[in-house]
C-alpha positions in Angstrom: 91.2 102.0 102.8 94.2 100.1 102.0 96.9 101.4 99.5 100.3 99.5 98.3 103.2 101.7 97.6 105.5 100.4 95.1 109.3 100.2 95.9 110.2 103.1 93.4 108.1 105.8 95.2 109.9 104.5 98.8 113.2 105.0 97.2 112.0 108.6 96.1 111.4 109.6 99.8 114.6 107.6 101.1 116.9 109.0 98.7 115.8 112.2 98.1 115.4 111.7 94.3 114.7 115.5 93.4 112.3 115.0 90.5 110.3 113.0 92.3 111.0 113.5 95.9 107.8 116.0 96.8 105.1 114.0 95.3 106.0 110.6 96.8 106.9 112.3 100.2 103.2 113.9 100.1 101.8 110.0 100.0 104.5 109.5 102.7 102.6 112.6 104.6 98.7 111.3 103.7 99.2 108.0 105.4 101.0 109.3 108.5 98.0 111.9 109.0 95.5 109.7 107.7 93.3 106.5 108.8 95.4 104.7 105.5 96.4 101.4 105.5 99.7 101.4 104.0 101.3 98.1 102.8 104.5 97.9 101.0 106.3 94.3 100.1 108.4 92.1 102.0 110.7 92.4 98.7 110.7 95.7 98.6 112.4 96.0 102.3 115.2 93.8 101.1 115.4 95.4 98.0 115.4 98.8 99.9 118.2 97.9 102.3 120.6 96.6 99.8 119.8 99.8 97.4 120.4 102.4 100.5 123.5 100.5 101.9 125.2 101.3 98.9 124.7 105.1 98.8 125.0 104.9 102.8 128.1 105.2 104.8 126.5 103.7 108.2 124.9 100.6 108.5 123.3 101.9 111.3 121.7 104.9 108.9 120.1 102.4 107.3 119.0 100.5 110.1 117.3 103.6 111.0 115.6 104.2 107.8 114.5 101.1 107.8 113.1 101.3 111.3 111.2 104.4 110.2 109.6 102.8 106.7 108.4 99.5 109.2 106.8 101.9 111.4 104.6 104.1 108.9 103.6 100.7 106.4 102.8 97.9 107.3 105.1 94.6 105.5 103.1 92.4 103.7 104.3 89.0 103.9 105.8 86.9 100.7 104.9 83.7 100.8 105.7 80.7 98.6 101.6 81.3 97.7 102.7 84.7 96.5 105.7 83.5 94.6 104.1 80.6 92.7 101.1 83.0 92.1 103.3 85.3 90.6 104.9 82.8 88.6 101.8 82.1 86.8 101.3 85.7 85.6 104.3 85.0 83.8 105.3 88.9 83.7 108.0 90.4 81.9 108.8 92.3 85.4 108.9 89.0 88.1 109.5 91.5 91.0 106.3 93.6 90.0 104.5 90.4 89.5 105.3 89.5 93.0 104.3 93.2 94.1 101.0 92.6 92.5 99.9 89.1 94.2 101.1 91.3 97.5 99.1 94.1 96.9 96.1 92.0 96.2 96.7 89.6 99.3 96.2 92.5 101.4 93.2 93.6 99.4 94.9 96.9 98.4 92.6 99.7 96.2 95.5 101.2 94.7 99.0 100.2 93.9 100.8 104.1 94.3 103.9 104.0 91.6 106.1 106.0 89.1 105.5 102.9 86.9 102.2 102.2 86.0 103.1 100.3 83.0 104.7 97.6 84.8 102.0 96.5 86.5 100.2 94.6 83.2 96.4 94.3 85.3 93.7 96.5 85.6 92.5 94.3 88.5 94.1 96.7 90.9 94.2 100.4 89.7 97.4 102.0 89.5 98.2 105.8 90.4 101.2 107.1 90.0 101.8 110.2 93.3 100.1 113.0 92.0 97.5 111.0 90.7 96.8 109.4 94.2 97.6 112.9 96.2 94.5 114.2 93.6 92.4 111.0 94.7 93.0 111.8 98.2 91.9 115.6 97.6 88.8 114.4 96.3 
């Protein structure tokens, strides 16, 4: 099974965010345990980097955290394809729209985020943590 996380519930884990923190950590925890094919975005990588380098001292702390994200997901690429794709969803949210034509290039079953309401498809079903850590149960 493949699963997209969405670059909210990786910034959960990375920065600790307390409300949110155990139930994205758990999906962290299913696919490290689990046969899961995990794919977050090219986007969100570069997104990621230049959120934790600003609430990180060290460059090389989040060099490290990046290292450790690229080893438990795998990247999925952003190609000019994915970019003019997402273009004609023509999305209030261009950066979710760009998630989306990710998620779908890697033939994902579930797009795991806090925002479900972003993502304006029901092509791809959308879970938010606790929703997918109840899926998982099942």
């Amino acid at each position: 099974m493949s699963i997209f996380i969405d670059t909210n519930v990786l910034l959960d884990v990375m920065l600790c965010r307390n409300d949110f923190y155990p139930d994205s950590r758990a999906v962290f925890d299913i696919v490290e345990t689990n046969d899961i094919n995990a794919f977050v975005s090219a986007v969100s990588m570069t997104n990621i980097f230049y959120i934790l380098r600003k609430f990180k001292q060290s460059i090389n702390d989040v060099y490290s955290l990046m290292d450790d994200l690229s080893a438990l997901f795998t990247i999925a690429p952003v190609t000019e394809n994915t970019i003019i794709n997402a273009m004609a969803l023509r999305w209030k949210d261009f950066e979710d729209a760009v998630q989306f034509i990710s998620a779908q290039g890697v033939n994902a079953k579930y797009i795991i985020t806090r925002n479900k309401s972003d993502f304006e498809t029901f092509e791809i079903p959308c879970l938010s943590p606790s929703e997918y850590i109840a899926q998982f149960k099942k």
